[in-house]
C-alpha positions as CSV (number, residue, x, y, z in Angstrom):
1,X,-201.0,52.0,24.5
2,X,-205.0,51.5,25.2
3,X,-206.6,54.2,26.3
4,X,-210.3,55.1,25.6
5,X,-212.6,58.4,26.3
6,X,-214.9,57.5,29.0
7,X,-217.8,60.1,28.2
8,X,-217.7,58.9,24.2
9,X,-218.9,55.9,24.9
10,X,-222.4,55.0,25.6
11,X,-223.7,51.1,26.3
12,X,-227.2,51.3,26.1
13,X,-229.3,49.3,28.7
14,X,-230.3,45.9,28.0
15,X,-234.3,44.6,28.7
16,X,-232.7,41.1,30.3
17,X,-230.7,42.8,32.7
18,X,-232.1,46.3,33.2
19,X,-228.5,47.9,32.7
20,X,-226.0,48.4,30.2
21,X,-222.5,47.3,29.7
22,X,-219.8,47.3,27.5
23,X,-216.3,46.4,27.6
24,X,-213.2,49.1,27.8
25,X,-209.9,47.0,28.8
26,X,-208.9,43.6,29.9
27,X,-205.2,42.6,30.8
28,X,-204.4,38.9,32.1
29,X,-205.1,40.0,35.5
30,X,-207.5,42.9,35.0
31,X,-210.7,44.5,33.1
32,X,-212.4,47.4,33.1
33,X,-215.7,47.9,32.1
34,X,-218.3,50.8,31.8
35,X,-222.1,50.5,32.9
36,X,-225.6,52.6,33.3
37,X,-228.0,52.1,35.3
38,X,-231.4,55.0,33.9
39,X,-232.7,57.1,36.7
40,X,-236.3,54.5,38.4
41,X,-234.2,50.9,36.6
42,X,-234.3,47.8,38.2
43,X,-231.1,46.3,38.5
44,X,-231.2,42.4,38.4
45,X,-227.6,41.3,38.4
46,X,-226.3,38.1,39.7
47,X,-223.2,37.8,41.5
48,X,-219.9,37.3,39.5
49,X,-217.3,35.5,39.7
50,X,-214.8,38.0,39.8
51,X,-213.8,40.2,42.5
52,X,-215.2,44.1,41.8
53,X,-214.2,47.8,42.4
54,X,-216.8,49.9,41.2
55,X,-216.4,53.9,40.6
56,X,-219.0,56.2,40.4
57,X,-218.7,58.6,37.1
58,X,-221.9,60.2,37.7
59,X,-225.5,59.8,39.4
60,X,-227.8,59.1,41.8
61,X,-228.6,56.0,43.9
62,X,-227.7,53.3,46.1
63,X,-226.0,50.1,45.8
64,X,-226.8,46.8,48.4
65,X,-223.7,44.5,49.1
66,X,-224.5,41.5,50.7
67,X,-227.1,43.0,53.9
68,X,-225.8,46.4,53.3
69,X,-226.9,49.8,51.7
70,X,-225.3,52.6,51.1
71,X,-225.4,55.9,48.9
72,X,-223.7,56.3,45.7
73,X,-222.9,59.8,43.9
74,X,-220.2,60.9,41.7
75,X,-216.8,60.1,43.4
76,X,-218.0,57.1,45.3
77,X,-216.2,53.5,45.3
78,X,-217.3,50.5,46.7
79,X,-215.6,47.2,46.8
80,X,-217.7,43.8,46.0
81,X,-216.0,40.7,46.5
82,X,-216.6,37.2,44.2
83,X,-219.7,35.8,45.1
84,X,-220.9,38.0,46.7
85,X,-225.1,39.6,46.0
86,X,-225.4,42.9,45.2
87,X,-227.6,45.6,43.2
88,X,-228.0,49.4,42.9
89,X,-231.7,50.6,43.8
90,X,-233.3,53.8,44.4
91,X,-231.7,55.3,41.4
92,X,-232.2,58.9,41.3
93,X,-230.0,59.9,38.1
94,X,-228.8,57.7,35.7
95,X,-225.8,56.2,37.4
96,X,-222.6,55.6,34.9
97,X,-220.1,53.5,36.8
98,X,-216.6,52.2,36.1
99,X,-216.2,48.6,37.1
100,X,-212.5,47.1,37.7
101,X,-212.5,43.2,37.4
102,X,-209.9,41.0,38.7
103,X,-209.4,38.4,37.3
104,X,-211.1,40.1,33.8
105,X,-214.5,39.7,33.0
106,X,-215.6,37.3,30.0
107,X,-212.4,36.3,30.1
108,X,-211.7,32.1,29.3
109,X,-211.2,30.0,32.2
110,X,-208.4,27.4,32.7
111,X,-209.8,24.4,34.7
């Protein structure tokens, strides 16, 4: 079995990418992650390659997906597809979010 406490860990936010990150599961065909985003950050990601699902532990913001914004509080999921540009903004409270990846994150790539 894997299983892991969400609330005991705590990636701290990186300078280069204004968030942080670390890694909680990966499966051939799956990964989940945990990130924070602090209350006034500037999130600069870059679209991934993987497809997204994106859960909202706690916090305060919005996220942009492709031309659109929306809210984002505890409870909220929003789905962002390979490719595709997106960032939280307007952060409120720190905003801790579990992120499904499918295929995994980091993960090597066959060619």
């Amino acid at each position: 079995m894997k299983a892991h406490e969400i609330p005991e860990l705590d990636p701290q936010p990186r300078e280069e990418d204004g968030h942080g990150y670390v890694d909680v599961l990966a499966s051939e065909k799956l990964s989940v992650g945990l990130a924070i985003w602090p209350a006034g950050s500037t999130d600069r990601q870059r679209p991934h390659e993987e497809d997204e699902v994106y859960y909202v532990i706690n916090g305060r913001g919005a996220i942009r997906v492709a031309d659109e914004d929306r809210p984002v509080k505890a409870g909220s999921l929003v789905f962002v597809a390979a490719g595709v540009d997106h960032r939280y903004h307007d952060i409120e409270e720190e905003i801790r979010v579990l992120i499904f990846w499918a295929p995994p994150h980091n993960a090597p790539r066959h060619h």
